[in-house]
N, C-alpha and C positions, 0 to 999 in steps of 0.2 A: 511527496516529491517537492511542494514548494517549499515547506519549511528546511529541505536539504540545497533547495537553491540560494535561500536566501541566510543558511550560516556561509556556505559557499562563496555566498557575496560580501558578505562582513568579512569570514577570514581576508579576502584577497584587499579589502577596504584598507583594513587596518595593516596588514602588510606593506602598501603601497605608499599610506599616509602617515609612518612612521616618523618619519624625517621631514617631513613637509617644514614652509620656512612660513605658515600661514600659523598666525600664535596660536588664534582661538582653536585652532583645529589642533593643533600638535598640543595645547593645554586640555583639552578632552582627551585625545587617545591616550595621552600618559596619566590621565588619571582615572581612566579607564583599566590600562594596562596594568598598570603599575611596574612592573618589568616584564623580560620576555618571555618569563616563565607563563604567563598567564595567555599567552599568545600561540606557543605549541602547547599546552593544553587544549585551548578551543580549538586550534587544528588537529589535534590528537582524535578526541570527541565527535568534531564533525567527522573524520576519516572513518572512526569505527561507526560510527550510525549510517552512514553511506554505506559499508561492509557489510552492515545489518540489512539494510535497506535493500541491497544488490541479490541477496543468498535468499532472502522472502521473495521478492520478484523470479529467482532461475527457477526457486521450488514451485511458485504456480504455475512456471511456463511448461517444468518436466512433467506434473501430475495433471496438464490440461486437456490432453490426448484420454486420460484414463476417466475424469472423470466427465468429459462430452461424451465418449461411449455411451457410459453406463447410465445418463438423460437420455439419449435417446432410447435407448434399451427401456428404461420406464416410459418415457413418450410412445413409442410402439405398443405396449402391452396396455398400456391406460388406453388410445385407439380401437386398438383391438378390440376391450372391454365394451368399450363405447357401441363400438358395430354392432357386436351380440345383441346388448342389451334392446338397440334400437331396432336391430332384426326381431326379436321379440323371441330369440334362441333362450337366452340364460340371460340372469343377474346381474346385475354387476358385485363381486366379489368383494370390495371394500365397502360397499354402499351400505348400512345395514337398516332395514325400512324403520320407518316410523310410523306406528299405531296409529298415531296422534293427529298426522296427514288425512 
């Protein structure tokens, strides 16, 4: 997120200080720039990486519900485990002893 804030902040930089009547400034952006191709390019670029950026973000928001379920669902059963084991009923199922203990 910061690095999409801060091309965010450069494109609107160099847009704004295009024409500036301050030399040393307007002699770095154009030699920076070199023309304005190279200016929607970097806007182009930041816009698709923000696009990218937005569709990875919606995809954790919609898969968030599915996969908090199914922790708790393992949170409940590793519990469960635990009770048995400490009731002195059964095992714990993943545990597999050690001789060596």
């Amino acid at each position: 997120m910061q690095c999409l804030r801060e091309c965010n902040v450069t494109v609107r930089w160099l847009i704004l200080h295009r024409k500036t009547s301050y030399l040393n400034a307007k002699t770095l952006i154009d030699k920076t720039l070199k023309n304005n191709k190279r200016l929607l390019e970097l806007l182009l670029k930041t816009a698709q990486f923000e696009f990218v950026l937005k569709n990875m973000f919606l995809k954790l928001i919609e898969t968030k519900q599915v996969r908090w379920d199914a922790d708790k669902a393992s949170s409940c059963q590793k519990m469960r485990e635990l009770s048995e084991y400490f009731s002195g009923n059964h095992p714990l199922s993943k545990v597999k002893p050690d001789q060596t203990l």
